[in-house]
C-alpha positions as CSV (number, residue, x, y, z in Angstrom):
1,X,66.7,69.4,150.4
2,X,67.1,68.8,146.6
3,X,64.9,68.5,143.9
4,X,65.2,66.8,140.5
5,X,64.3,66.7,136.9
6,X,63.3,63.3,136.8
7,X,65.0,60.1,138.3
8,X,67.3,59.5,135.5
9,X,68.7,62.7,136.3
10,X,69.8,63.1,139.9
11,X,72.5,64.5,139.6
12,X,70.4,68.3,138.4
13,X,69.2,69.5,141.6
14,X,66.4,72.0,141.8
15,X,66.9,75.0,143.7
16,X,64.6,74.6,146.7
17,X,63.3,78.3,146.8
18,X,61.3,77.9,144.4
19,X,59.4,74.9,146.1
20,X,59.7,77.8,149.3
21,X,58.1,80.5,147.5
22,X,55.6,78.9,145.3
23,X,54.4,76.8,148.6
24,X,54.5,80.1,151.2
25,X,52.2,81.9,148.9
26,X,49.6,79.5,150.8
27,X,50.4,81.5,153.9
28,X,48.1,84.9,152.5
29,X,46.3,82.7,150.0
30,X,46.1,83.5,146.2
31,X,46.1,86.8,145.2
32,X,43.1,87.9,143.2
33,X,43.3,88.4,139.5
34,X,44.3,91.7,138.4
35,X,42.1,93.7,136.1
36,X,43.1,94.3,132.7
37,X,45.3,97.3,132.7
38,X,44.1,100.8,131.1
39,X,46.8,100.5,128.5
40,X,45.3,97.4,127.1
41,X,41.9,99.2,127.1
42,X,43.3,101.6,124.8
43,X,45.0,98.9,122.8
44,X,41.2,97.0,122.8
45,X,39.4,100.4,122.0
46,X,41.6,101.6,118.9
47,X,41.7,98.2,117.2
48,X,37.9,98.1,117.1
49,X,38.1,101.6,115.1
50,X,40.6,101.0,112.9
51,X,39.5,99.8,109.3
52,X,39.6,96.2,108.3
53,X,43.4,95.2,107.2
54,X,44.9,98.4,109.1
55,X,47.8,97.5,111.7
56,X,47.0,98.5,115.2
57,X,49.3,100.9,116.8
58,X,51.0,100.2,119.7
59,X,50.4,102.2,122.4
60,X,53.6,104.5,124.4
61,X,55.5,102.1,126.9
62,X,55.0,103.6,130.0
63,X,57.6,105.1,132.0
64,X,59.8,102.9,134.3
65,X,58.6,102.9,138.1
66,X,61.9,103.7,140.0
67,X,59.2,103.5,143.4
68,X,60.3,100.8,145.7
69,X,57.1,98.5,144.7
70,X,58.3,98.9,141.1
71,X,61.5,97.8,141.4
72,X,60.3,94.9,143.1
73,X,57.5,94.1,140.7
74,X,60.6,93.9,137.9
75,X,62.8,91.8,140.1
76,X,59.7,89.3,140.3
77,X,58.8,89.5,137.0
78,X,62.6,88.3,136.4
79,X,62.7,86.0,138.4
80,X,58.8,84.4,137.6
81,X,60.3,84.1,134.0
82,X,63.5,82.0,135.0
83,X,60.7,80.2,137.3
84,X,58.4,79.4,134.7
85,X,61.6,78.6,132.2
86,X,62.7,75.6,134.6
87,X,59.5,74.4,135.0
88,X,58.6,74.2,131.7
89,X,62.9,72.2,130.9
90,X,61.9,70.0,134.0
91,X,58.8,69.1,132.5
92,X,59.9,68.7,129.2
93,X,63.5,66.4,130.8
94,X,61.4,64.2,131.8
95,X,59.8,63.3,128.8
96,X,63.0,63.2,126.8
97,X,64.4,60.4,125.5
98,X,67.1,61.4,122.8
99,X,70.5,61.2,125.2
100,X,72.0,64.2,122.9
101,X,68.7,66.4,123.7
102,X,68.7,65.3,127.1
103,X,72.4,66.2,127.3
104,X,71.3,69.8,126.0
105,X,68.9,70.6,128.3
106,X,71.3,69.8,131.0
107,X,73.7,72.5,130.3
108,X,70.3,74.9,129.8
109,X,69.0,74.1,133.2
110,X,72.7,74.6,134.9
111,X,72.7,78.0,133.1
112,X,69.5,78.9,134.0
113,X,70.3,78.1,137.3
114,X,73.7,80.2,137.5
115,X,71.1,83.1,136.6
116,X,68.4,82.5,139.2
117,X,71.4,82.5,141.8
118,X,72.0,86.3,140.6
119,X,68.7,87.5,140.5
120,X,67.8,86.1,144.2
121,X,70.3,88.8,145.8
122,X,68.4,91.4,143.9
123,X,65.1,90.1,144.4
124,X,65.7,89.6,148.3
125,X,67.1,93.2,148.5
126,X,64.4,94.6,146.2
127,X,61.4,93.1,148.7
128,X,63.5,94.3,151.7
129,X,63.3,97.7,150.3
130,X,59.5,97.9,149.0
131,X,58.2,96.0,152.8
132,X,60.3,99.2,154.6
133,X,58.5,101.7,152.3
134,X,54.9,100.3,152.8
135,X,55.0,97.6,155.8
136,X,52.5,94.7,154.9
137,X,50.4,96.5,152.0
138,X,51.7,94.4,149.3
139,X,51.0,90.6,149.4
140,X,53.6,89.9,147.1
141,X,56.0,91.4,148.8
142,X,55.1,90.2,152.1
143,X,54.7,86.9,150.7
144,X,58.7,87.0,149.0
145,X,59.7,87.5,152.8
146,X,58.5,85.0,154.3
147,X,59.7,82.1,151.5
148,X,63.4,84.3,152.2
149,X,63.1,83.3,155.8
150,X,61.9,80.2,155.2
151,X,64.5,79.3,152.7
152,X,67.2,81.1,155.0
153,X,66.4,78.2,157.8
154,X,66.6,75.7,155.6
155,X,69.9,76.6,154.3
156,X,71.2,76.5,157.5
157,X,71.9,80.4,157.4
158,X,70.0,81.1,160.4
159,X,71.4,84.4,161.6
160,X,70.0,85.9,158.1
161,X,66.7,84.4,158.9
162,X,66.5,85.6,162.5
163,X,67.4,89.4,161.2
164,X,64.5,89.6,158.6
165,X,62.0,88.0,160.6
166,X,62.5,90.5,163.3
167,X,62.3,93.0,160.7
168,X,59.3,92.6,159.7
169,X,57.9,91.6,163.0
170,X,58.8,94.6,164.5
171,X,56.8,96.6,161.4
172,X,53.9,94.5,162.6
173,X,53.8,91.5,160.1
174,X,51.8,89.0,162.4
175,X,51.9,85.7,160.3
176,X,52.1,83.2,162.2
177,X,53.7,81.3,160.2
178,X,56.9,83.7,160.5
179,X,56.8,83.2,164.4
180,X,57.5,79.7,163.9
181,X,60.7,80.2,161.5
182,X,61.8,82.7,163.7
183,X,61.8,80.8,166.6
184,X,63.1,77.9,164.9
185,X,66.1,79.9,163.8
186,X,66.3,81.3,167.0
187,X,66.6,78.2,168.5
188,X,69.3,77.0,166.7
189,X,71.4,80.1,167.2
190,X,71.2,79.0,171.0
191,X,69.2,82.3,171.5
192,X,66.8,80.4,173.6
193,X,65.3,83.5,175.0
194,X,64.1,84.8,171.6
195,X,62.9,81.4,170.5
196,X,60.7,80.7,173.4
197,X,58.8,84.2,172.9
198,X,58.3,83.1,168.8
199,X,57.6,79.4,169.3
200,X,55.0,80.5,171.9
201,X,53.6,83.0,170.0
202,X,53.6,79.9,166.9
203,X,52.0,77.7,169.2
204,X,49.2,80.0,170.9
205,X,48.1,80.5,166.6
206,X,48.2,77.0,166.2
207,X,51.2,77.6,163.0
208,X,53.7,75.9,164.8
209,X,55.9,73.1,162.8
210,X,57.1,69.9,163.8
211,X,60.6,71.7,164.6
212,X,59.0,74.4,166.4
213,X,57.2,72.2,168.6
214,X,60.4,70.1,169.2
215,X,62.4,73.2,170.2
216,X,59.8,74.6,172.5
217,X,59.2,71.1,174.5
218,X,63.6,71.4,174.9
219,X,63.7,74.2,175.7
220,X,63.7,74.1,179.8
221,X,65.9,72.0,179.8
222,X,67.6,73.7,177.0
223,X,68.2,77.2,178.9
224,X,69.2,75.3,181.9
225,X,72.1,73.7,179.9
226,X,73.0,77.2,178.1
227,X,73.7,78.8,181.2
228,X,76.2,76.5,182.8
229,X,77.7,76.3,179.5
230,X,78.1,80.2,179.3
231,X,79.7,79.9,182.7
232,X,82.7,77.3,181.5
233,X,83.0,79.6,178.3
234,X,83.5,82.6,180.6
235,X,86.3,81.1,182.7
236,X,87.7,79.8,179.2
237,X,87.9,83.4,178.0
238,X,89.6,84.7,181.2
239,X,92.1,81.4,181.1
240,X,92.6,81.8,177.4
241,X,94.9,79.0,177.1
242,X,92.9,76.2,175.2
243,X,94.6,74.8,172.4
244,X,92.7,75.8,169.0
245,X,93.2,74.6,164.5
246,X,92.3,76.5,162.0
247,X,90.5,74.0,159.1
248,X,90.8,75.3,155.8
249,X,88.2,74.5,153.9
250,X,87.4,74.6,149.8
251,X,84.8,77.0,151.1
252,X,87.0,79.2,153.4
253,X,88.4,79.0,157.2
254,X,86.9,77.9,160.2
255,X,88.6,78.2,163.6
256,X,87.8,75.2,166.4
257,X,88.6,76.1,170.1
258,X,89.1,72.5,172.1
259,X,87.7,71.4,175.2
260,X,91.3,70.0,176.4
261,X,90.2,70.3,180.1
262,X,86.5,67.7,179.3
263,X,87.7,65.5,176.6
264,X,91.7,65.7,177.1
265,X,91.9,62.1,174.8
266,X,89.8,63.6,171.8
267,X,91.8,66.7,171.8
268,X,95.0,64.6,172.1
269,X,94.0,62.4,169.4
270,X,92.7,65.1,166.8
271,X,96.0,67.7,167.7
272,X,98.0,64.8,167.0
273,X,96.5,63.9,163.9
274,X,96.1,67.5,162.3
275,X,100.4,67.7,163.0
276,X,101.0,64.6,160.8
277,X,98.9,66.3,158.3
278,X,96.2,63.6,158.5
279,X,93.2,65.8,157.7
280,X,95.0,67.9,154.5
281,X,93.0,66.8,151.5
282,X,90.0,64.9,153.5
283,X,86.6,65.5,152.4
284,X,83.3,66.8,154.5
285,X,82.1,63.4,153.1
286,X,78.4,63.6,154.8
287,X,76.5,66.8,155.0
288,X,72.7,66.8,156.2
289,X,71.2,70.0,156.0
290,X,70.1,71.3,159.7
291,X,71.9,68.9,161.5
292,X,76.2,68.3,160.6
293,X,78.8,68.2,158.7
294,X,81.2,65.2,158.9
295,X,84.4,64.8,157.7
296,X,88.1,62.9,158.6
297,X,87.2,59.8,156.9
298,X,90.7,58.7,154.6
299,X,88.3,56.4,152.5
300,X,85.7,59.6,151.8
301,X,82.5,57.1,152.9
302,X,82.3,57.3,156.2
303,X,84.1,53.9,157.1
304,X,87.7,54.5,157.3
305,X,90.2,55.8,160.1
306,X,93.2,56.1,161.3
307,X,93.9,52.6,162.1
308,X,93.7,52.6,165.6
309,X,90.6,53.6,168.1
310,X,90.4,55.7,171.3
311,X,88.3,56.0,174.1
312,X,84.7,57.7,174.7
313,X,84.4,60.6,177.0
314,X,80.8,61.7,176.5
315,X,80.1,59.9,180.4
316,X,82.5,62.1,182.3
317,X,80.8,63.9,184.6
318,X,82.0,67.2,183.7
319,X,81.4,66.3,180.0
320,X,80.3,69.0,177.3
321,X,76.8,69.4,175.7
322,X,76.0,69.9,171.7
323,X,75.4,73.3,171.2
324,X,75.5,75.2,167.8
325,X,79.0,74.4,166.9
326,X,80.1,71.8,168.2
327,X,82.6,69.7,166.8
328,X,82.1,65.8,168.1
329,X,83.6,63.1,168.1
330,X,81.8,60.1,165.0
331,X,82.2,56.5,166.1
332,X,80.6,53.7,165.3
333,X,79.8,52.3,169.3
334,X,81.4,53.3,172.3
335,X,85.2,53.2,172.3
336,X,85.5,53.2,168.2
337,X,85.8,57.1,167.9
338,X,89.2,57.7,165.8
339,X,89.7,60.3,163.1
340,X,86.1,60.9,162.3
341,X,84.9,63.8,163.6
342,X,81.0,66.4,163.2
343,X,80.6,70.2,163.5
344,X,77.0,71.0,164.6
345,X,74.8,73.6,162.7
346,X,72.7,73.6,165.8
347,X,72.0,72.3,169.4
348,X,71.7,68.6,168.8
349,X,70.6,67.3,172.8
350,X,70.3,63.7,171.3
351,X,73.7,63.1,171.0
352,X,74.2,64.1,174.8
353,X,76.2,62.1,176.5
354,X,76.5,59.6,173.3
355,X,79.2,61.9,171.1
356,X,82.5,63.1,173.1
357,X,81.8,67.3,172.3
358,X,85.6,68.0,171.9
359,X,85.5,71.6,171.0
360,X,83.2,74.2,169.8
361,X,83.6,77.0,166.4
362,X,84.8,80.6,167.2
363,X,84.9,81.4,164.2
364,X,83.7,80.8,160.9
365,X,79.6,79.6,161.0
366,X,79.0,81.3,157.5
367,X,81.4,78.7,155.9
368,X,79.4,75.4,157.8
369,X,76.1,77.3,155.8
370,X,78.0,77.2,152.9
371,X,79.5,73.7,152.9
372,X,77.8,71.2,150.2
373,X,75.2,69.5,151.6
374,X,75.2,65.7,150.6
375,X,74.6,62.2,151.9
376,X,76.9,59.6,150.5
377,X,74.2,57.0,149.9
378,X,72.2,58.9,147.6
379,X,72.4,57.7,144.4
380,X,74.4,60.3,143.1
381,X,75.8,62.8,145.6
382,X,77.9,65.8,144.4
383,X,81.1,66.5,145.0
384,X,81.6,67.3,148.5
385,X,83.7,70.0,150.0
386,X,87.7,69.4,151.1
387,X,90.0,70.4,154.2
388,X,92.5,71.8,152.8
389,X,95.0,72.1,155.6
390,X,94.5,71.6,158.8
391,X,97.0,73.4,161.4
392,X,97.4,74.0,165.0
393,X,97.1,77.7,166.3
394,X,98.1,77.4,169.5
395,X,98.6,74.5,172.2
396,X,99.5,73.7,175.5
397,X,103.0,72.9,176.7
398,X,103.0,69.4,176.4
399,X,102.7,66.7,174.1
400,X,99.5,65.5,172.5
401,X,99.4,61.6,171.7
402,X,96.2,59.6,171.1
403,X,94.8,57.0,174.2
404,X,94.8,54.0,172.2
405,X,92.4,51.2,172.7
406,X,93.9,48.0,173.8
């Protein structure tokens, strides 16, 4: 999800942490006011004896706290004042009127959003570090976590969510609220085991999300699916002989295995197309966070193609399911599949039966996290990531022609 300045300036997203943050600290309530420190008691105490006119002296800066807690403490403080610096330029965008102020502020907000991005490394390892020395004492800290998960799962970098959350449910952090994101992530990592012990344990507090509940209602059926599923990708292994391209992205490699033996016209089509070259240069033209990424359009908008159409294969009977990674067939009505084509962040069961599943990632999920997430009909979309090149790793011997539509 982004966030903006103002509407007149669309194109500045917000990073969405700090909605994550600032709106997870609801999930331990406010933390109470701290009492004012001895130092400043001092400070309070010696200007009241001083004579009139006579400068107050400022009292010794305390040591640095190397402790785990202290480190975090400076991390947050950090990264409050970058907080508080954005929220005080979003404000003040808004207001603006003077296109050559406007224009600076811009170019402040960018930079003090290239510094937030370094800080949230350190700030993330810096909690990690103070929760394993003292386990749920500190609010704060406790509190960072959770927004990390949260923000993790809405990134779409689920595998990093699922690791924390276990952390610090195995040192006894029982928010509820954590049960739910770690089932969620869970879920779309097609560990359906580990999500149905989180989203019931979610659901039994009553802190279960809309998500959550979604999963955990799918997930019978769900499991049931997985398991014939892992039984065709076990014969695959021992067979090793399906054709597989290598997509190289602006944002690094990913490596597609294809279900030749389910959806032999989709694999056809798409080998065919990636020898001609058809995909270098494409762009990854629609991008909706915890759902897709789709891309092969020659127009960049989501209406082009390759001039001709081929045939659905999503009713076979032996046809594949959407799990995490699954690269689809995009049509626009049965029969009108051509060059467009989806990789799934997770299990998407709508598309069932709907989508011809025409091959699945074996490598490379960390670049689908990190591809730009846009939808062409916002107003202003960024830029969206490119393929490269596309190439063929290894194929069957045989030729591979599209099924044209008549």
């Amino acid at each position: 999800m982004k966030y903006y300045l103002s509407a007149a300036a669309r194109s500045i997203p917000f990073l969405s942490l700090f909605i994550v943050l600032s709106t997870g600290c609801a999930l331990f309530g406010q933390p109470a006011a701290e009492p004012k420190g001895e130092a400043a008691k001092v400070e309070d105490k010696k200007t009241e004896d001083k004579p009139a006119g006579t400068k107050p002296e400022k009292p010794a800066e305390a040591p640095a706290d190397n402790s785990p807690a202290g480190k975090f403490k400076a991390s947050q403080a950090r990264w409050n004042a970058v907080d508080k610096q954005l929220g005080e330029l979003a404000a003040a965008y808004g207001q603006q009127t003077d296109p050559a102020k406007k224009a600076e502020m811009k170019a402040e907000y960018i930079k003090l959003v290239a510094e937030s991005e370094t800080i949230l490394p350190e700030l993330r390892a810096a909690a990690e570090a103070a929760f394993a020395a003292e386990p749920n004492k500190i609010a704060d800290v406790t509190r960072t976590l959770i927004g990390m998960v949260a923000f993790d799962v809405r990134r779409d970098e689920n595998e990093n969510a699922l690791k924390l959350a276990k952390l610090m449910i195995d040192k006894k952090c029982e928010e509820p609220a954590l049960y739910s994101f770690a089932g969620v992530a869970a879920y779309r990592l097609d560990d359906y085991d580990t999500a149905e012990k989180y989203l019931k344990l979610a659901s039994d507090a009553g802190r279960i999300d809309a998500d959550g509940r979604e999963y955990l209602a799918e997930l019978p059926t769900q499991k049931k699916a997985w398991e014939a599923e892992k039984l065709i990708r076990e014969k695959e292994a021992k067979a090793d002989d399906l054709p597989r391209v290598k997509l190289e992205t602006s944002k690094g490699p990913v490596v597609i295995e294809l279900f030749e033996n389910e959806a032999p016209g989709a694999v056809g089509n798409f080998i065919n197309l990636v020898e001609k070259k058809f995909y270098d240069g494409l762009t990854f033209h629609r991008v909706l966070p915890n759902f897709m990424a789709q891309g092969g359009d020659p127009t960049g908008d989501g209406s082009g193609g390759p001039g001709y159409e081929i045939y659905c294969e999503c009713e076979r009977p032996d046809a594949r399911m959407h799990f995490r990674g699954t690269m689809s067939m995009a049509h626009a009505g049965k029969d009108t599949g051509g060059s467009q084509f989806f990789l799934t962040f997770r299990p998407t069961t709508h598309l069932n039966k709907r989508h011809t599943a025409f091959g699945r990632v074996v490598e490379g999920f960390d670049v689908l996290a990190k591809l730009q997430r846009r939808d062409p009909q916002a107003p202003t979309p960024p830029q969206p990531d490119k393929i490269v090149k596309a190439e063929v790793l290894r194929k069957r011997n045989h030729d591979y022609k599209p099924n044209k539509v008549e």
